[in-house]
Structures are given as structure tokens and as C-alpha cells.
N, C-alpha and C positions, 0 to 999 in steps of 0.2 A: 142424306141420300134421297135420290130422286127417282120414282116409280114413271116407265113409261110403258101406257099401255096400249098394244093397236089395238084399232077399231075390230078387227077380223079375232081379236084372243078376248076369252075369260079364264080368269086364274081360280084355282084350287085353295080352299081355307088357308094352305099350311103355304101356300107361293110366299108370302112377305117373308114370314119368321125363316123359310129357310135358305131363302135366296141372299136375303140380307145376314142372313150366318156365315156368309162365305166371306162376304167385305169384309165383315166384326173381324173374322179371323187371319185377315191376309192384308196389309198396308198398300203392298204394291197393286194389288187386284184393280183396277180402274172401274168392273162392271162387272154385274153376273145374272146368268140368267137360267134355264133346267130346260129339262128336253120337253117336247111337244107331241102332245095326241092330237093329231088331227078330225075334225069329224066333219059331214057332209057331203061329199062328190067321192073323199078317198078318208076311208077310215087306218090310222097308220099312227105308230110312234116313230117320231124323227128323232134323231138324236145327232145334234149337235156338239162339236168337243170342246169351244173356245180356245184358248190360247191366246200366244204373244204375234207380236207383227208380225212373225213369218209365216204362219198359219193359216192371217187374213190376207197375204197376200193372193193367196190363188183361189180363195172362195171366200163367204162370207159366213162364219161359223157360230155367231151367235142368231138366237130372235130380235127381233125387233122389239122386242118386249122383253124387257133388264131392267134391273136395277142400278142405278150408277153413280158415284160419289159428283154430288155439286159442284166443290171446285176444280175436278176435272171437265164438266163442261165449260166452267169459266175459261180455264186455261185453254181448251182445244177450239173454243168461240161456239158451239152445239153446233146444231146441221146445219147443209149449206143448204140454205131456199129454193137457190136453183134449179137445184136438181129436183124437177117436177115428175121425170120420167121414170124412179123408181131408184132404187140402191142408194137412198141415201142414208140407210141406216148402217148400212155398210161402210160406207163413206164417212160416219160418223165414230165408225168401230177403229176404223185407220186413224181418224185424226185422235182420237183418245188413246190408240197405240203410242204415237210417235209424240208422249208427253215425258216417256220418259223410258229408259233402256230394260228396267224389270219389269215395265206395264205388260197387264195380260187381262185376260179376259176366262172368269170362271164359269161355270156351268154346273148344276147339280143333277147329277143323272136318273133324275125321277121324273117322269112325265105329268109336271103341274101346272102348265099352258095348253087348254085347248082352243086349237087354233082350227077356224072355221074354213074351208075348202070350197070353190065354185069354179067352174071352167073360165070363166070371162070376167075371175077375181085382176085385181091389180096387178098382184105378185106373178102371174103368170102370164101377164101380157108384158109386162117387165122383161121376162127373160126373152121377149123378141127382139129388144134390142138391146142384148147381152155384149156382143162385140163391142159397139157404141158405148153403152155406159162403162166396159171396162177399159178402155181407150181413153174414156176422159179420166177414169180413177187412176189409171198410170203415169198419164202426165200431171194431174194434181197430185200424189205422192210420190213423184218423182223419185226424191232424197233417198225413202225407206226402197222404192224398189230396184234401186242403183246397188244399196248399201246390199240388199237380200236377193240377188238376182239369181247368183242358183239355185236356191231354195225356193222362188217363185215358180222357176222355169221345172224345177223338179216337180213341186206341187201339183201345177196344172198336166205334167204327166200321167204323172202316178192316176189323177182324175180322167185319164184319157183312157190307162191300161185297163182299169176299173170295167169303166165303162163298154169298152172294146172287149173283154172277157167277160162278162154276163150277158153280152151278144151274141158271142160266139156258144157260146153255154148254153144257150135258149136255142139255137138253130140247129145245135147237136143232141138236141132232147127232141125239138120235133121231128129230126131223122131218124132219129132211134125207135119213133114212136106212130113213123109213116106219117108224117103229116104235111103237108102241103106248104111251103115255106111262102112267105108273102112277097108281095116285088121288090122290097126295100132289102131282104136275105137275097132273093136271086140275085139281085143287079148286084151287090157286095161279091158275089161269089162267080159272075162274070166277070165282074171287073175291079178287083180289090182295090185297094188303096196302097200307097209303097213308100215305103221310107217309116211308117207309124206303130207298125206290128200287125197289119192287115191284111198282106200276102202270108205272114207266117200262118194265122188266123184261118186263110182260107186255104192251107196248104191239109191243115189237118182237120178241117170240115168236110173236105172232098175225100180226105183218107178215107175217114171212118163212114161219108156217102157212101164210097165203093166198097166197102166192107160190108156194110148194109145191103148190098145189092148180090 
């Protein structure tokens, strides 16, 4: 087994003995890794779920900081160099997927990576070119996301409706609570978005506005 650790994590006494109790105990596990306390700019436990290919197809659900059996890097070839601009631990976590049809990726749901936080960190100038790097992860995993398409295509959903209802959820607490909605709430609520659940969204933002009123 091989420990990789980012530059941005330090791990918790009990990180080795219990991350590697997942492997000991599971042949197919490829990798594993536990959920994350963040500290610095945003103080938070993330929790990550891992899982098998279909899981990573629409986001990338482990840390970057795993444990991982040796000769699944040998067999997957480890990361690709290339990829200078970020997600290639991601990219990493797909090619260790697609080693073999039980591969998965475990996690132990105790917060023993703390992972350090800064606005103008790596990881978050990364996700400025989110479309870009998962554009080229698509076409280099081509095979897996052919074989998992609805399941990709449902994924990155489900992350949409998510996202789109803690939206709308915040903008009907600050009507509830008189408060001055920002330009990024008005402009949504002039002019929604259609086909995504964003007319539905602001159908019942403007309800419960006029009810307020």
C-alpha cells in the first residue's frame, strides 16, 4: 500500500491504521480515503462518499489524499503528467476505476484529513476551468462514460437540482425575513432559466414574495 499525501493535508494519528483497515478488509477496494475538516479561510467537515465508476463519473468523490494498493497503480500507469491544470487526482481515481468491474473507492466517515483552505489555493482556481478539464476527462474515459451514460448524465443532475434548491431555499428565507435579495437572486427571478427547473423555482419564489407582501 501506498500513502499519498497533498501538500495542502495533515493527517490525524489513527489516518494510516484506519484507512488501511478498509483495504485489509475488502480485495476489490482499489483505494481509500475519510472525510475532511477543513481549516483556514472555511472551517467545515466535507464528506466525501467514494464509490465505483459510476459515482466518479459526474464528480470526483474521493481526496486527493488515499491510500491505494501498488499494483493497481502499476496496472492503471499512476497519473497522467499532463494534466498540469488540476483534476488529475480525479483522473487518477477513473483510471483505477476502470481496472476492473468490482473496483470502488472506500472512505471512512470520520473526519482524519485536515485539509488547509485559501482563496487563490490550487484546488479553487482549478475549478475555473471545470468545463475544460472535464471535457478532456470525457474523452479520455471515453469507454467508461459510453458504457455509464445515464448514470453520468443523471449524476450531474441530481448536482444541478441540489444546487438549484439551496438557491431557491436562501432567497425564500431572505423574503421571509425582508431582506434585500442580491443582483444574482433579482436577475434569476427576472429572467429565469428554462428547460432546468428554474422557471418552476421562480414560479414559487414570487408566490410566497406576493404572499409576503
Amino acid at each position: 500500500m501506498v500513502l499519498v499525501l497533498d501538500r495542502d493535508d495533515r493527517l490525524e494519528p489513527s489516518y494510516l491504521e484506519k484507512v488501511s483497515g478498509l483495504l485489509r478488509k475488502d480485495p476489490s477496494m482499489t483505494a481509500a480515503s475519510s472525510w475532511l475538516h477543513t481549516f483556514g479561510v472555511l472551517d467545515a467537515v466535507v464528506r466525501p462518499q467514494g464509490g465505483g465508476i459510476t459515482a466518479f463519473l459526474s464528480r470526483n468523490c474521493c481526496p486527493a489524499t488515499h491510500i491505494l494498493r501498488r499494483k493497481i497503480w502499476k496496472q492503471c500507469g499512476g497519473y497522467d503528467a499532463s494534466m498540469r491544470s488540476g483534476f488529475e487526482d480525479w483522473d487518477f481515481f477513473l483510471s483505477m476505476l476502470e481496472t476492473s468491474s468490482d473496483a470502488h473507492i472506500g472512505i471512512l466517515e470520520e473526519a482524519l484529513i485536515n485539509y488547509r483552505t485559501a482563496p487563490a489555493s490550487f484546488n479553487v482556481r482549478s475549478m475555473e476551468k471545470r468545463l475544460e478539464l472535464m471535457d478532456f476527462l470525457i474523452h479520455k474515459h471515453k469507454a467508461a462514460y459510453q458504457e455509464h451514460m445515464v448514470q453520468a448524465i443523471l449524476g450531474i443532475e441530481s448536482i444541478s437540482m441540489s444546487r438549484l434548491g439551496g438557491w431557491e431555499e436562501e432567497i425564500c428565507h431572505g423574503i421571509e425575513k425582508n431582506q434585500t435579495l442580491s443582483k444574482a437572486s433579482g436577475d434569476f427571478l427576472e429572467h429565469p432559466t428554462y428547460g432546468d427547473g428554474g422557471m418552476a423555482a421562480a414560479v414559487r419564489i414570487a408566490s410566497l414574495k406576493a404572499l409576503s407582501h
